[in-house]
C-alpha angles and dihedrals in degrees: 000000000000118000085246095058093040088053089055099045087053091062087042094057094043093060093046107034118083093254145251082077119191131231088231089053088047097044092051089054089049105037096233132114117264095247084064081048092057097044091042084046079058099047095049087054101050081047082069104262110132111225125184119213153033148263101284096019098069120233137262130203111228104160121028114198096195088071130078116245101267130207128193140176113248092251088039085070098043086058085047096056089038097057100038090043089052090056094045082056105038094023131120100252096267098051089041085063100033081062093053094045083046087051100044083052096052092055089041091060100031118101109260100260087057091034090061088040093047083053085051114034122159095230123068138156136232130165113203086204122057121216113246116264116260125254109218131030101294082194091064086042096059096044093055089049092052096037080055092232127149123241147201126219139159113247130199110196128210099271089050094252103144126214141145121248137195119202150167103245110227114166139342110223136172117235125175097275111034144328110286131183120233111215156140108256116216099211091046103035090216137091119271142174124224131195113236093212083059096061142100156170092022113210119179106208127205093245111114136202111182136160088037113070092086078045100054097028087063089051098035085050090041086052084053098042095052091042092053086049091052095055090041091058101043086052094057091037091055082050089054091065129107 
């Protein structure tokens, strides 16, 4: 690892790790004694980043210079903290720490007073029940969603029963129960939605289907939409009864 990329890592981990954070905790995430990580601790500060702390106390970052100044209404930090608290609760692993990395670079750049409000906000987020781990690379997944490419996957369904399917990925959404991925999928011709839990042996193909994927999520949500208005209305209609 170069020094520049260090460099780079160390601001990383303060504005992730719960500070103060030790030179012994840094160097270990690093892979550098404690003494580099006192002289590159220097050189971030004379670069303009203001750290708090000393060798054996530990450091915190209060003030990150890579990062704009930033201004936000009371309640727009409270939405801040609830959504990124909700994906640090209901998130795939990676976009469970990227929150709390978000999170630890907005109070690095507030001003004090929202900073302190942003640390103790009213609204938070737990879930009692964790979502089942995944069972392929949600990273890969995204990208291939994005990259609007389609993939193939083994898929074991809720009776057992054990296939492979190719699909268009449309959209990774968390329901009650689990992360599923909304798609078309190729075999069926039809959308479907898969639980992530459920899969298995990811391969992203190189069959695109861009531009498509806008396209097919609206119809794929408007198919849900009308079919959740449907039941809604045969239930109360079913109320409704005699």
């Amino acid at each position: 690892m170069s020094r520049t990329h260090r460099l780079f890592h160390l601001m990383q981990l303060m504005r992730r790790m719960p500070p103060p954070v030790t030179a012994a905790q840094l160097g270990a995430e690093t892979g550098v004694s404690a003494r580099s990580i006192h002289r590159d601790i220097d050189t971030l500060r004379e670069l303009g980043a203001v750290i708090d702390g000393a060798a054996g106390y530990g450091y915190t970052l209060t003030e990150d210079a890579a990062l704009p100044p930033l201004m936000f209404e009371a309640e727009e930090i409270e939405a801040l903290v609830l959504g990124l608290r909700e994906v640090q609760a209901v998130g795939d692993p990676d976009l469970a720490q990227a929150a709390g990395a978000a999170l630890a670079k907005l109070g690095g750049r507030l001003p004090p007073r929202q900073a302190h409000r942003l640390k103790n906000a009213v609204l938070n987020a737990r879930r009692f029940r964790t979502p089942p781990a995944p069972g392929v690379n949600v990273r890969i997944l995204r990208e291939a969603t994005w990259d609007e490419t389609e993939v193939i996957f083994d898929y074991t369904d809720a009776k057992g029963a054990q296939t492979q399917r190719q699909v268009r990925p449309l959209s990774i959404v968390s329901m009650d129960a689990a992360h599923c991925l909304l798609a078309w999928c190729v075999l069926r011709q039809d959308f479907r939605a898969f639980r992530l839990d459920r899969m298995g042996a990811l391969q992203v193909t190189s069959t695109s289907f861009r531009p498509a994927r806008i396209g097919l999520l609206r119809d794929y949500l408007e198919q849900i939409s009308c079919d959740s208005t449907a039941e809604t209305t045969r239930s109360h209609q079913q109320d409704a009864q005699p």
